[in-house]
N, C-alpha and C positions, 0 to 999 in steps of 0.2 A: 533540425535543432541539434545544437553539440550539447557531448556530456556536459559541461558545466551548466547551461541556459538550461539543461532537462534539469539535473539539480537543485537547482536554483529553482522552477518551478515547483518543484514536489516539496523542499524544505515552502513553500508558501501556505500550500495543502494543508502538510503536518503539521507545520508549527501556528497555524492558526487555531489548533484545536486544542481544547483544554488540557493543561497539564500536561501536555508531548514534550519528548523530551528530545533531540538529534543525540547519538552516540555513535563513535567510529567502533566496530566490534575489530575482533584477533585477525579478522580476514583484510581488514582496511576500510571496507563494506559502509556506508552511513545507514543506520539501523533508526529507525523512529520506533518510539516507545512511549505505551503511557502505563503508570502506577509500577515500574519494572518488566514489564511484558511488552513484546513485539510486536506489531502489527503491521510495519513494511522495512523491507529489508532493501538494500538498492546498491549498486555499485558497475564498476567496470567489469567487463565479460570480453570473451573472445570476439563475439560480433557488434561490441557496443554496450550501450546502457543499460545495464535490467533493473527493470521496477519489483520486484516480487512482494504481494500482500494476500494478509489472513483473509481468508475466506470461508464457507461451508462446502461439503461436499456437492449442497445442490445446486448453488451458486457455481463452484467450481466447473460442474461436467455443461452448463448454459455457457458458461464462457470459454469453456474448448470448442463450442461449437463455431467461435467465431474464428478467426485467420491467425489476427495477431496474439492469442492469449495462449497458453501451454500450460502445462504442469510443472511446480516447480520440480526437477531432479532431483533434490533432497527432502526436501519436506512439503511436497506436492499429497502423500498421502495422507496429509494430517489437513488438507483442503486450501493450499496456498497454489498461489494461480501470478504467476508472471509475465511481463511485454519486455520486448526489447525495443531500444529507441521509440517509444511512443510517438507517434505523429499527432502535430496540431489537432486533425480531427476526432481523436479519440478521447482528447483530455478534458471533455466535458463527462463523457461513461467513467474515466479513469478518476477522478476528483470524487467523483459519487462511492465509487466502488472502494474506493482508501478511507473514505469517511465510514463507512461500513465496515471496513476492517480495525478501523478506532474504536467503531462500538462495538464490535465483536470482544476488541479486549482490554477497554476499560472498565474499572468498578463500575459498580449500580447504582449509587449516587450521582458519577458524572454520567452515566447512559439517560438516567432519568431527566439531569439540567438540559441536556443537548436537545432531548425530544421534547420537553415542555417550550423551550426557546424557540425551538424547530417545526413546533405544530407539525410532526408525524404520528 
């Protein structure tokens, strides 16, 4: 999948969810964000496409255990966890895991509408 078709996916992800917002940050970078706060960050890299999103540290060190997931190099120790070029088979984990990164940092009004909707 080329960057633009990965993009194009993930803008489906994001902006399906309440109140997210697309913003190009200072890097060029397309940043998704709800209520002014970040929860995936995404752009062009040396080897490709990286997805980078908020996560917790427990969540985080499960998902280093697997191949494709890393730490981000800058703001990995604050529990942000990145893929590059995701493959087709992943974007079902990846979809769940960005939606978790929405409610990590959206208000608590929309955390509450998502899980009442959501029957979690």
């Amino acid at each position: 999948m080329n960057s633009e078709a990965t993009l194009e996916k993930l803008r489906n992800v994001c902006l399906e969810l309440p109140e997210a917002m697309e913003h190009i940050d200072g890097f060029g970078h397309n940043t998704f964000k709800v209520n002014g706060k970040s929860f995936v960050i995404s752009g062009e890299m040396e080897k490709g496409f990286r997805i980078s999103f908020k996560s917790d540290r427990e969540t985080q060190e499960l998902l280093l255990q697997k191949e494709y997931f890393f730490k981000n190099p800058y703001i990995g120790h604050h529990g942000w966890v990145s893929i590059e070029n995701p493959t087709e088979e992943v974007w079902d984990e990846l979809s769940d895991l960005l939606q978790e990164a929405y409610l990590r940092a959206a208000p608590k009004r929309l955390v509450k509408n998502w899980m009442e909707s959501h029957h979690r």
